[in-house]
Every structure is written in C-alpha cells, then in structure tokens.
NULUM-584269 format. One line per field, with one value per residue: residue number from 1; x, y, z of N, C-alpha, C in turn. Coordinates in steps of 0.2 Angstrom, whole numbers. Atoms other than C-alpha are relative to their C-alpha. Example, Ala and Ser with C-alpha at 12.3 -4.5 7.8 and 13.67 -1.06 7.14 Angstrom:
num: c(1;2)
n.east: c(4;-4)
n.north: c(-6;-6)
n.up: c(0;-1)
ca.east: c(62;68)
ca.north: c(-22;-5)
ca.up: c(39;36)
c.east: c(4;-4)
c.north: c(6;5)
c.up: c(0;3)
***
This chain:
num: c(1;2;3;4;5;6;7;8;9;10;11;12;13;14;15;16;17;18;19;20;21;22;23;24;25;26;27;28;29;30;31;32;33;34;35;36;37;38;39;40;41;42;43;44;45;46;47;48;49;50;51;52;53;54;55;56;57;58;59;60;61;62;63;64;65;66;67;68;69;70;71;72;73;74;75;76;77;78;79;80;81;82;83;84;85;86;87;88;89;90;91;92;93;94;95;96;97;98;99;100;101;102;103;104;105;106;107;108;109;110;111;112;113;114;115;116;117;118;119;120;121;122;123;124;125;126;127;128;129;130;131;132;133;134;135;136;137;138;139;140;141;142;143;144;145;146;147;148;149;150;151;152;153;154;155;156;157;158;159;160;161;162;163;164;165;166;167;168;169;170;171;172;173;174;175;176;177;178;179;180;181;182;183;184;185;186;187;188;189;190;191;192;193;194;195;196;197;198;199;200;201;202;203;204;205;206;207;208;209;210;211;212;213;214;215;216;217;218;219;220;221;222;223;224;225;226;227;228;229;230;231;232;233;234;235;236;237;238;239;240;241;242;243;244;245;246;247;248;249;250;251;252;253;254;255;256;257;258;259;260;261;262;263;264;265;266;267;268;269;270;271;272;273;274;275;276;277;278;279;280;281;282;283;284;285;286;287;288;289;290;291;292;293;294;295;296;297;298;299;300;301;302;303;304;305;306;307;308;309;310;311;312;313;314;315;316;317;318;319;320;321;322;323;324;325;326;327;328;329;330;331;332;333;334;335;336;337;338;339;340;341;342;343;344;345;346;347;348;349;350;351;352;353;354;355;356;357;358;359;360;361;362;363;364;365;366;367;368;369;370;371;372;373;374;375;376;377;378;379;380;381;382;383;384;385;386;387;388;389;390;391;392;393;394;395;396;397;398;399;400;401;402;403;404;405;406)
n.east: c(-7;-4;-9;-7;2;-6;-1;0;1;-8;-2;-4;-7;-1;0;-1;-3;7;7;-3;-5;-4;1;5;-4;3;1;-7;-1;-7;1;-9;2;0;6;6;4;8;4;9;4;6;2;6;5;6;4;-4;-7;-8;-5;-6;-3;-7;-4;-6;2;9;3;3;6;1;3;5;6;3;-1;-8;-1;-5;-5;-3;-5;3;-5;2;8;7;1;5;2;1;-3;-4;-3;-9;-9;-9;-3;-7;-7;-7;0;-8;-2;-3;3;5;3;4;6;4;6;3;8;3;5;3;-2;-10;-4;2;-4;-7;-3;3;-3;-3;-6;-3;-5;-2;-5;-2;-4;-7;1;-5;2;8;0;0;5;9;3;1;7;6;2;1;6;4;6;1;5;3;-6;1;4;-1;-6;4;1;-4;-2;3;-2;-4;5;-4;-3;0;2;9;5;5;1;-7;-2;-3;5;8;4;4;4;6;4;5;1;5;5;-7;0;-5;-1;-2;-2;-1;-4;4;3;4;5;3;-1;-8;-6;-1;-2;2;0;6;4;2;-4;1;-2;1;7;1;-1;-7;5;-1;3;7;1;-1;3;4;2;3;1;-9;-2;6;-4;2;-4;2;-3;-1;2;7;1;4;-6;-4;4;-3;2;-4;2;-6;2;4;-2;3;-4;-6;1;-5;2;-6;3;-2;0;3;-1;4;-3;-6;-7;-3;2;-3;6;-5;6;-3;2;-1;-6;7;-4;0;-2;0;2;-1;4;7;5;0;6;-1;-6;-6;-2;-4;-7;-3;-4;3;-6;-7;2;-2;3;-3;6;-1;-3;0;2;-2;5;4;-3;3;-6;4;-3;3;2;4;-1;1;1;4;-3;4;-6;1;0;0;-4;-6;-4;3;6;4;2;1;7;7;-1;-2;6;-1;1;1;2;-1;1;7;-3;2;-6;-5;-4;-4;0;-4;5;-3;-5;0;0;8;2;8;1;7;5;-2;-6;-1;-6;-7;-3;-5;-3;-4;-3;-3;-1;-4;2;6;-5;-5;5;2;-7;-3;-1;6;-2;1;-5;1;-9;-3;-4;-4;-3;-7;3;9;-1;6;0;6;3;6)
n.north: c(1;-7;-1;3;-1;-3;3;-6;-8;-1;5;6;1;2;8;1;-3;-1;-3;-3;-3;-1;-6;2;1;6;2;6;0;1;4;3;8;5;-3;2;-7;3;-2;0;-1;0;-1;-3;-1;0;5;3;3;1;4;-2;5;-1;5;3;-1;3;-5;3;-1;-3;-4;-3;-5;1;6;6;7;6;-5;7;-2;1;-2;-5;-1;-4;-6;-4;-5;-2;4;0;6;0;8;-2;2;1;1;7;2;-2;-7;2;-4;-3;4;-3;1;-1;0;0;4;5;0;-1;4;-2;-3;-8;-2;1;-10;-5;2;-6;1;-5;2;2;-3;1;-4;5;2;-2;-3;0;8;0;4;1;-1;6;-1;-1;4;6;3;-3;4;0;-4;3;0;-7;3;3;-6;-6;5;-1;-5;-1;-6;4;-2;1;-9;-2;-6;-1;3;-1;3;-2;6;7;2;-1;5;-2;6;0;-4;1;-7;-3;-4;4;-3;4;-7;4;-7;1;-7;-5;2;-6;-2;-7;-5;-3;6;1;7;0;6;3;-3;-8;-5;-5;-7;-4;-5;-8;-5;4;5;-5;-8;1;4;-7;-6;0;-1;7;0;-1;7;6;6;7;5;8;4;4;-4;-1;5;-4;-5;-6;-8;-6;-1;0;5;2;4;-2;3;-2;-1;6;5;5;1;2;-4;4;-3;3;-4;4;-2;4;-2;-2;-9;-1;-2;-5;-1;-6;2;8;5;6;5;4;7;6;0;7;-2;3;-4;2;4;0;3;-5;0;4;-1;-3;0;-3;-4;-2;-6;-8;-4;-4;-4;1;8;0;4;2;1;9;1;-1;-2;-1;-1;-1;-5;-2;-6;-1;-5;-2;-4;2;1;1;4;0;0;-6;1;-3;-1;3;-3;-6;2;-1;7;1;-3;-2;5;-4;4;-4;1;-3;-3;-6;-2;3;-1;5;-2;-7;-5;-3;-6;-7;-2;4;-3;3;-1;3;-3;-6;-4;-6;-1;1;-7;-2;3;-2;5;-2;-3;1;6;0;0;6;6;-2;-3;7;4;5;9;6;5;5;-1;5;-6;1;-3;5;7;1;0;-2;2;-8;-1;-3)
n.up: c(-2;-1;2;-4;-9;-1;-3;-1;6;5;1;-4;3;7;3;5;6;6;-4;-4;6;-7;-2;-6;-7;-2;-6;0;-5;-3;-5;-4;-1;-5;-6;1;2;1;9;0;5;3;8;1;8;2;2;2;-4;3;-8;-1;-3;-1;2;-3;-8;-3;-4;-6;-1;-5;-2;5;-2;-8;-6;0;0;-4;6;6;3;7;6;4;-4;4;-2;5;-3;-7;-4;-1;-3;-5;0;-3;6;-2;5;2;4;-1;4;6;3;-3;2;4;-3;3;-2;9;-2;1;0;6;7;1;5;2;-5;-1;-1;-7;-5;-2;0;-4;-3;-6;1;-7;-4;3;6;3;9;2;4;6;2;-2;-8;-4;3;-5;-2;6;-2;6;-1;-8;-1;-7;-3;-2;-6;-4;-1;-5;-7;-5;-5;-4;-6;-3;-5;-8;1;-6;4;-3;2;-4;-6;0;-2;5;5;5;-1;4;3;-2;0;2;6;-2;7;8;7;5;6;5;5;7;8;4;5;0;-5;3;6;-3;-1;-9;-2;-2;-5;0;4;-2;-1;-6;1;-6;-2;0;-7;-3;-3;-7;-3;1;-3;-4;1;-1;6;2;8;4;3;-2;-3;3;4;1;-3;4;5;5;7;5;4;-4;1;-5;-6;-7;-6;-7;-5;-6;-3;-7;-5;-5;3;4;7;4;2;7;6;6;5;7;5;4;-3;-8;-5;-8;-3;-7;-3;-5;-6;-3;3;0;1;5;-3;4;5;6;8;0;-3;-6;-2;-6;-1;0;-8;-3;3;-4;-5;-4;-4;1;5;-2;-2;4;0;9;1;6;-1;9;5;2;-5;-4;-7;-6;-5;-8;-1;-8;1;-6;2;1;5;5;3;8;2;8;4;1;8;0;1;-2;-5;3;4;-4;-3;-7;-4;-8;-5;-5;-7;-4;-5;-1;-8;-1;-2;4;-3;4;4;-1;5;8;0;2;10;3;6;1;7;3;-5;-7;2;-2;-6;1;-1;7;-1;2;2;5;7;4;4;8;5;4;3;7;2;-1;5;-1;5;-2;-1;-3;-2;-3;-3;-4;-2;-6;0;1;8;4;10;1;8;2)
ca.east: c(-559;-550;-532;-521;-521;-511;-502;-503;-509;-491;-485;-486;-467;-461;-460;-463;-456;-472;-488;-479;-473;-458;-459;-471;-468;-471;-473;-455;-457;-441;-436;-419;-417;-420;-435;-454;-466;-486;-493;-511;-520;-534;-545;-555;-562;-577;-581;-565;-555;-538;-525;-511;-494;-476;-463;-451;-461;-477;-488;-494;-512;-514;-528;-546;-555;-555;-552;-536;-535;-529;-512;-508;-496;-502;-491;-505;-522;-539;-543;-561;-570;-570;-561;-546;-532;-514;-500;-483;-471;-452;-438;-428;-426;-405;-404;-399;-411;-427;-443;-461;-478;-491;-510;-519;-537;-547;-561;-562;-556;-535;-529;-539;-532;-513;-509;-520;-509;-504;-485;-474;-457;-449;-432;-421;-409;-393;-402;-391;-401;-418;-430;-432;-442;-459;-471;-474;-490;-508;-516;-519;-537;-547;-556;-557;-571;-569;-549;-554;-569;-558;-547;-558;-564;-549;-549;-553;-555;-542;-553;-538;-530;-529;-539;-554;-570;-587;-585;-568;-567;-565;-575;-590;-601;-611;-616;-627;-636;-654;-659;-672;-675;-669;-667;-662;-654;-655;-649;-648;-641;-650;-664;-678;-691;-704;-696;-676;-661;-661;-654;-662;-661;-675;-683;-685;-675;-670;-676;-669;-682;-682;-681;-664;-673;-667;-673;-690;-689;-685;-696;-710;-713;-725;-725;-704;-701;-712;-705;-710;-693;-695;-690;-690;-687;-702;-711;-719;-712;-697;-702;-696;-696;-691;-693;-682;-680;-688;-673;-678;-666;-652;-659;-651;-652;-647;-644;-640;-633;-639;-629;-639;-627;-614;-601;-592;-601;-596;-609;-604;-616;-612;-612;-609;-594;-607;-600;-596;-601;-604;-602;-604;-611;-628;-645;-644;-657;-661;-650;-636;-635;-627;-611;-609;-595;-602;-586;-571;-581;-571;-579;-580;-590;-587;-589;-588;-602;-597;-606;-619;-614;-622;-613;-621;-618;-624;-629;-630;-640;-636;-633;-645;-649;-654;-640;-637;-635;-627;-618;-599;-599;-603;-614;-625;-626;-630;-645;-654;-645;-646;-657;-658;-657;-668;-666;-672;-672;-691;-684;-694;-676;-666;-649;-641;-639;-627;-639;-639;-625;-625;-623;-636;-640;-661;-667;-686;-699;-688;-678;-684;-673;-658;-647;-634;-620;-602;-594;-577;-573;-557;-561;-575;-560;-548;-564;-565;-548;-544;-544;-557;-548;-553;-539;-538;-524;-516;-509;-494;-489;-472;-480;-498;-500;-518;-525;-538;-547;-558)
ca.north: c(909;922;929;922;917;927;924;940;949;945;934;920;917;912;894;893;904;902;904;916;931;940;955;949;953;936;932;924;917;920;905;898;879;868;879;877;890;891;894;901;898;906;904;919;916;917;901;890;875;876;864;870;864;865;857;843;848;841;850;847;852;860;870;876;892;891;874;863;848;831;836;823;828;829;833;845;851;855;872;877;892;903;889;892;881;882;870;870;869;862;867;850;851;856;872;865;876;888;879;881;886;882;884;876;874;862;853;859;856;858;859;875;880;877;899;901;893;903;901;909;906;897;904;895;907;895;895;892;895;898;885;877;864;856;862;848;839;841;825;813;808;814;797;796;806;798;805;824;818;806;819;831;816;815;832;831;840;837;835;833;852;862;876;886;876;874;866;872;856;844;836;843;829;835;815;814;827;826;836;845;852;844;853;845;861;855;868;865;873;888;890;902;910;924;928;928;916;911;898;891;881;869;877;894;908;921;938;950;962;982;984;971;956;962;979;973;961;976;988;976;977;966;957;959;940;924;910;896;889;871;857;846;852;859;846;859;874;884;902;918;922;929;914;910;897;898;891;887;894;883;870;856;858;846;854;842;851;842;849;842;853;849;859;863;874;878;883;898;899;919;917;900;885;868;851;844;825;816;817;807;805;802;807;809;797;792;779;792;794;779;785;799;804;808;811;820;831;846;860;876;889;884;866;861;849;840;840;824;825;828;837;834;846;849;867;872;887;895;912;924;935;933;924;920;905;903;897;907;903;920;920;906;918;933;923;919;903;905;911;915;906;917;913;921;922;921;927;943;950;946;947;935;948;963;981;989;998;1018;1018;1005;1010;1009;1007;1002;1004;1013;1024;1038;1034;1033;1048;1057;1048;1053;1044;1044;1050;1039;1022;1026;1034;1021;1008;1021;1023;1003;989;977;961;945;935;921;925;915;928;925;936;933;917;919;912;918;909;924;922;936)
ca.up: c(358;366;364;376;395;403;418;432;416;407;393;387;388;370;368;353;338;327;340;351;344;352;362;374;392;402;421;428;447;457;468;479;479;492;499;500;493;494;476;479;462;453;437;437;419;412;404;400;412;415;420;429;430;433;424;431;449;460;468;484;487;504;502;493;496;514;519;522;513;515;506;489;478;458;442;436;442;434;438;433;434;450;458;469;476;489;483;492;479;484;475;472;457;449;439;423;416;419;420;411;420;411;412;396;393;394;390;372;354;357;343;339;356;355;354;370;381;395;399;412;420;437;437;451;460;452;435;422;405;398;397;379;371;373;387;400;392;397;406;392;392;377;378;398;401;420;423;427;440;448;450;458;470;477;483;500;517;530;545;558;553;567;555;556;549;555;569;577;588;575;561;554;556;542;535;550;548;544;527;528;510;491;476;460;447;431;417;398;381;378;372;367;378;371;357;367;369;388;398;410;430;431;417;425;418;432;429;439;448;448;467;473;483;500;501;495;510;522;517;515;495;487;470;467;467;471;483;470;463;460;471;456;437;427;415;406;395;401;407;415;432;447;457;475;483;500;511;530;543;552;540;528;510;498;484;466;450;434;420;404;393;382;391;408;421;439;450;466;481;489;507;511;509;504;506;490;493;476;458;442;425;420;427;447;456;473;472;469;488;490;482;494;504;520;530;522;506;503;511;497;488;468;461;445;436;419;405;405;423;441;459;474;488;507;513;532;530;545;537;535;521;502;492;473;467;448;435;434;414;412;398;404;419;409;401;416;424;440;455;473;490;504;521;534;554;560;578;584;587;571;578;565;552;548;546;529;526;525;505;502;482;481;465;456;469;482;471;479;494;486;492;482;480;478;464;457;440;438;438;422;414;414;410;395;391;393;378;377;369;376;386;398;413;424;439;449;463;475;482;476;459;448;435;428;413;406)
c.east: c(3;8;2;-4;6;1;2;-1;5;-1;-7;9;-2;3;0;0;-6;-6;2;2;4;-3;-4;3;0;2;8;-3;8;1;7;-3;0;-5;-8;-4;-8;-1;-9;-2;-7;-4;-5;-3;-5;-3;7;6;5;6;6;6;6;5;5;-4;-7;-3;-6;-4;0;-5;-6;-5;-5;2;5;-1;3;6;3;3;-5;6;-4;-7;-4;-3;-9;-4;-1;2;7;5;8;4;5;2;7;6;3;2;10;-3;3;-2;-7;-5;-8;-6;-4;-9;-5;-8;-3;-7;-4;4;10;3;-2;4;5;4;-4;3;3;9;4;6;3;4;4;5;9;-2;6;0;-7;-2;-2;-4;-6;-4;0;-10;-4;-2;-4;-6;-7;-5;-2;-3;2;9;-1;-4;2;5;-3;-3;4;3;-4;1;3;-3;2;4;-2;-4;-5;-6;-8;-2;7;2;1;-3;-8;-5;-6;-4;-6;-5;-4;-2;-6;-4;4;-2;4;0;0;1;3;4;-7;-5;-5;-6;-3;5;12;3;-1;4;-4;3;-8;-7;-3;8;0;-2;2;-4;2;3;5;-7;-2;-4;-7;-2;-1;-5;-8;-5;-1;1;9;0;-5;8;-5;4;-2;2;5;0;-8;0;-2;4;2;-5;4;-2;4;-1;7;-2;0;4;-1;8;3;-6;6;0;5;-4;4;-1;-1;2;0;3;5;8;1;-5;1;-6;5;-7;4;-3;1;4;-8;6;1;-3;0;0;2;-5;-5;-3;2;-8;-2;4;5;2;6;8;2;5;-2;4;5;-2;3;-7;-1;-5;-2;0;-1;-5;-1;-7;-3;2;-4;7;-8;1;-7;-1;-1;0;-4;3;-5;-1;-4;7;-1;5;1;5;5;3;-7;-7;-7;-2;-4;-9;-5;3;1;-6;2;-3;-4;0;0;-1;-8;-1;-3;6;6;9;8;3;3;-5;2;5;-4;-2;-3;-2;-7;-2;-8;-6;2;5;-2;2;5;3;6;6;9;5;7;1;5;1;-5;6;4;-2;0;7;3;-3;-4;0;-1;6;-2;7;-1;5;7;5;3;-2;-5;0;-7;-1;-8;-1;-6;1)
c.north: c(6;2;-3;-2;4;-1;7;4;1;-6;-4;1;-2;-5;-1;5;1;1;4;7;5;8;1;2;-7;0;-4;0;-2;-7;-2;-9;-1;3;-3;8;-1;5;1;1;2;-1;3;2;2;-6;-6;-3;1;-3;4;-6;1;-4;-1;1;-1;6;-1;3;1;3;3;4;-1;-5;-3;-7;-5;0;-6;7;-3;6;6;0;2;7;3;8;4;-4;4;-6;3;-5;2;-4;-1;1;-5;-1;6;5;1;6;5;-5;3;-1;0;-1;0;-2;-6;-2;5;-1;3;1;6;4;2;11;3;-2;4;-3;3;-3;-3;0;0;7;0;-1;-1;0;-1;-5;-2;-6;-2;0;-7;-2;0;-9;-4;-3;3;-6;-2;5;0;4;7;-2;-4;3;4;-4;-1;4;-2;3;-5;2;-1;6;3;8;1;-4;-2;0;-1;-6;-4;-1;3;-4;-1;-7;-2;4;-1;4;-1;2;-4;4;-3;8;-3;5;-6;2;5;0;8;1;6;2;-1;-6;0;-7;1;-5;-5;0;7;2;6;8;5;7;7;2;-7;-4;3;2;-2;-4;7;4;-3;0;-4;-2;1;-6;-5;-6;-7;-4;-8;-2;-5;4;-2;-4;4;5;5;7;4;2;2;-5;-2;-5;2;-5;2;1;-6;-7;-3;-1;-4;1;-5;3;-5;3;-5;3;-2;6;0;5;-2;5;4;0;7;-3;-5;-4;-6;-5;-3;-8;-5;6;-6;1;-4;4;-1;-4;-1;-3;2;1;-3;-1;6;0;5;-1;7;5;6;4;8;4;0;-8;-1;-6;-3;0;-9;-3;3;2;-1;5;3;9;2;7;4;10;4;5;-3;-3;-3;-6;-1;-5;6;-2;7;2;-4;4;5;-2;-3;-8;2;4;1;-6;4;-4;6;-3;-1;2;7;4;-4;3;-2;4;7;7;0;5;7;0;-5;4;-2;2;-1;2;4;5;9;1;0;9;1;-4;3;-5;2;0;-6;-6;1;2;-5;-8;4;-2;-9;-1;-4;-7;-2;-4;-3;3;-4;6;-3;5;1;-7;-3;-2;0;-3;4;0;6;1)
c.up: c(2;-3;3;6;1;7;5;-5;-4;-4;-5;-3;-8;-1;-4;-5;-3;3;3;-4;6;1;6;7;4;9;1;12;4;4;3;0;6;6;-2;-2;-1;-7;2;-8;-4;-7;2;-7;2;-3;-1;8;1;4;1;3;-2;-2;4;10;2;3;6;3;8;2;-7;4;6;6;-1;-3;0;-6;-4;-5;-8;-6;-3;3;-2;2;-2;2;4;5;2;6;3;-2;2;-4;4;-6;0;-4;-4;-5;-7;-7;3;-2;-1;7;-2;2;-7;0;-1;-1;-8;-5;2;-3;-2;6;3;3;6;7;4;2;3;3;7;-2;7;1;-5;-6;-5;-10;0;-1;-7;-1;2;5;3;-2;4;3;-8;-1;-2;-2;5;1;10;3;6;7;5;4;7;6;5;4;7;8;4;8;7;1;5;-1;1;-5;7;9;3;6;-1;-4;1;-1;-5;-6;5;5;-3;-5;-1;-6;-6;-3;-7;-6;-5;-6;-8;-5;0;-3;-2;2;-3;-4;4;2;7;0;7;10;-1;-5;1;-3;5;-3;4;2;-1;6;1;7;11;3;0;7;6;-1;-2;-9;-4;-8;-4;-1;3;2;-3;-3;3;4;-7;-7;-4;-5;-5;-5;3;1;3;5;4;6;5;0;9;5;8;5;5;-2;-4;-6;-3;-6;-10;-7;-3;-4;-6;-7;-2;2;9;3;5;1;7;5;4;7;3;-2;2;0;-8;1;-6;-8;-6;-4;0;3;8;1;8;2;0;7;2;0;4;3;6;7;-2;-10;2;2;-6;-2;-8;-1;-8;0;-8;-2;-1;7;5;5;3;7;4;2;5;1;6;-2;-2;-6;-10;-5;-8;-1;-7;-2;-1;-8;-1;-8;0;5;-3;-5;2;4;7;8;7;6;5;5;5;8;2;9;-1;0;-3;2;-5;-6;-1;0;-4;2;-3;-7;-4;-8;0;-8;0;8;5;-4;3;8;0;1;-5;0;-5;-3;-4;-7;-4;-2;-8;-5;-2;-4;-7;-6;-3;-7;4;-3;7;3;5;6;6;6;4;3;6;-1;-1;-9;-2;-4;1;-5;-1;-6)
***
C-alpha cells in the first residue's frame, strides 16, 4: 500500500483531522463561476485504479488519449492505470463553500485504504468558506462486479468530430475490415520458472535480449529473439523467452487480453491507438465476437481488463517498427508480462520508417559501436539526493488535471 495519492505532487487536503495530519500542502484549483474548463486527467501509477471525482459537479467526458469521444456527463470516473481522459467541467454550482476533488482507489480492500485517498481543492472565485464534511462517495458497487465495465463500455468514440483520427474523412470503418491475424494474451498470477518468480502472457515469460530487438534487425544479428510467440496460449509448462510476435505489415490484428488473475491489469501498445471493441467476464470464445462493437469503439493506446475478465481490441498495423506490448502494473511488467509486436515493411525501399537517431545507445552484440556519450551529472544527483517513499498522485495543472501514482 503506499503513502498517499497525491494530487500534482501536493496533499491530501485535510479532511479529516484523524487520517490527515496537518501541515500538508494540498493542490487548490482556481476557478470564476459560470465558466467551462477542460480538466485533462491522468493516472500515471504503477499498479492501483482510481476514481476520480468532483463534488456537487459532472463531468463531461470529451476526450481519451487522442480521440474525441461521444460527450456523456458522469458523477465520477474509473481511471486505471496509464489511462488518460479530457472532461469539461462547468462551474454552476453557488459558492457557499469550497469543494472536494477526490481521486480514491479502487478495486481493493477500502477500508485498509481510507488514508490513501488523494484530496485537493475547487475554490470558486466567490468562495465563501472552506470545504468540510464527508468526501463525495465512491461508486457504490462492491457486489456489482458489472458497474465499472458498464461504465467503460459506454466510453465511446465520437465518429462525427471534426478531429484528427484514422481516417480524417470520416469514420473509421474498422468493423469491415478483414483480420488477418488473432492472438489470445492470456496472463496469470505469478508463478515460478527455473528456480524465479515470473509472470507470464500465454505462458511465455519475456526475457529481454542483450542487443535491443531493433538494432539486431538492422545490423542483421542472429539468434537475439525467435518470431514463435503463440497465436493461442501454451498447454504445456510456462517458460522463458524472448519470443515476438511476427506482425504482418498494413494488416489486421485481433488481439484478446485474458486476464486469468485475481486483480486489475491495463495493457499499453507503444506506437499505435487499437480499437477497443469488446469486453466482459469469463473465458473469451469465438462466440465472443458477437458482442462486439464494430462501429463507435473508442480508439486509444491503454485498456483495462478485469480480473476473471477479457478486452478485445483491433490493431491496424500500419506502423513500422518493433513495438512492446505489456502489462502497465508495473511489477507484473518487471516479471516478464509482456512481449513485442514486429512489423515490418518487406518494400526494397523501406520508406515507412524514421532512420536511427544520431545517439542510438548499442549495447550486447553491437557495443562496440556505441560512441562516447555525453551525459549530465544533474539528473543522477537529484535521483540520489531524492526520497524514495511510495505515493499515489493525482496531478492538476491550471486546466490540466493529473492523476499520478508511483
């Protein structure tokens, strides 16, 4: 459990006299009545949900990591790891007092939990006292497993916005398109492999290589990693490996998380926003299709997929490049949850692809082309110098609001 969330790295206000202790500094958002204001949200944890949400006021969902969505107003919103979100927020509300911003976790035992709430201030213009009593409650639904998920379903993209997305003329047509390749991810609890704790996708854990996949792809060097990750998970006994998956250029991957653990993970794809199109609890199947949404799936790059629970999302992988594929609970990452997408052009004249940069680092089979590198001194000092308690933060800056757990 950590210390706190903190909110911009402040706080929590002092709500309560007995979890709270005073002296704290805390996060206050300025604001005039009768205006609108875009709140960018983020939870840059490391392992833990968090709802966000503003007392006495809605929040009208506008926008997810990239893409415009169809704008629905909600009292509070699940936030999970690596996920970000836009609400415009309307001052309407009278000045009688100040009011609470709260960002509390979820999705674990709460009462152990109550002193990690993060807390922070909305402070009309007109205010005319601090705010007091009971934060505004969490979402009610500790034997509703289905409330959160119903939730997240009703995110979706707004496919009439005048914004940028794939296809800058209009809808994205991405339900009749042909797919090309499946992958079912399926990750468990921990377990152990030669003697060491891992976690696994599919039953592979990832090792990562010596030489960076990339470079070895460039220069031609054999034996870094094997293109045999699964389609389907392994029956046999987990193992370790550096295995990719071998994604085909300007193809269609679909790509279904299976999260077989007994907690939350969010899944990130570097490089590319994937359709979300389905989720729900129990094993996925192939009947599972039929619950798709193969219109109006938000578009993004982070999804969440419950525990005892499946996500389905789309992938047009029109990007070139070697990309990573994980779990954002970082110590499931850290223990091998996660693996790599390669895609390449098979064009004599790859054109699709940025060069390597100048300061390219070469390490394990090419380290003898790594050139000197000039590094500052001042970041390792302040990394030395800093304090290594555990918090949760919740950021908010002018009209950008953070939620940031580490």
């Amino acid at each position: 459990m950590p210390d706190g969330v903190l909110i911009n790295g402040k706080g929590p206000y002092r709500y309560n006299d007995t979890l709270v202790p005073d002296g704290i500094e805390y996060e206050t958002i300025n604001v005039h009545p009768g205006k609108t204001y875009r709140l960018r949200v983020h939870n840059v944890g490391i392992s833990t949900s968090l709802n966000f949400r503003i007392q006495s006021h809605n929040l009208l969902l506008a926008e997810s990591e990239g893409s415009y969505t169809v704008q629905q107003n909600y009292t509070s919103l699940d936030i999970h790891v690596g996920q970000s979100y836009s609400f415009l927020l309307t001052t309407d509300q009278n000045a009688s007092s100040d009011y609470y911003i709260v960002a509390s976790a979820r999705f674990v035992n709460e009462s152990q939990w109550k002193r990690v709430t993060g807390v922070a201030i909305l402070r009309y213009s007109n205010s005319k006292g601090k705010a007091s009593g009971p934060l505004p409650d969490p979402p009610q639904d500790e034997f509703d497993k289905t409330f959160s998920m119903n939730q997240a379903r009703s995110i979706r993209w707004n496919v009439s916005a005048s914004g940028a997305r794939p296809n800058p003329q209009g809808s994205f047509r991405y339900g009749s398109i042909n797919v090309t390749e499946v992958y079912v991810l399926r990750n468990k609890p921990p377990e152990t492999i030669d003697g060491k704790r891992r976690a696994t996708l599919s039953g592979i854990s990832f090792v990562n290589p010596a030489t960076p996949i990339r470079l070895a792809d460039q220069y031609k060097i054999k034996g870094v990693y094997k293109l045999d990750f699964p389609n389907k998970p392994l029956t046999g006994p987990p193992k370790m490996e550096t295995s990719v998956i071998n994604g085909t250029y300007r193809g269609f991957m679909e790509v279904i998380l299976q999260n077989n653990d007994t907690k939350m993970h969010t899944y990130h794809m570097s490089g590319y926003a994937f359709f979300v199109v389905g989720m729900d609890y129990g094993e996925w199947s192939e009947n599972s299709r039929g619950t798709y949404n193969k219109w109006d799936g938000i578009a993004r790059s982070t999804t969440q997929v419950y525990p005892g629970a499946w996500t389905a999302i789309l992938i047009s992988l029109d990007n070139v490049g070697v990309w990573n594929l994980r779990t954002e609970n970082l110590d499931s990452w850290y223990l091998g949850q996660e693996t790599y997408v390669r895609v390449v052009n098979p064009e004599a004249t790859n054109k699709t692809e940025l060069p390597m940069p100048d300061n390219a680092l070469f390490c394990g089979a090419l380290s003898k082309l790594q050139k000197p590198q000039d590094v500052s001194s001042s970041l390792a000092t302040s990394i030395i110098k800093g304090t290594s308690k555990l918090f949760f933060t919740v950021l908010m800056i002018a009209s950008t609001l953070f939620l940031v757990s580490r």
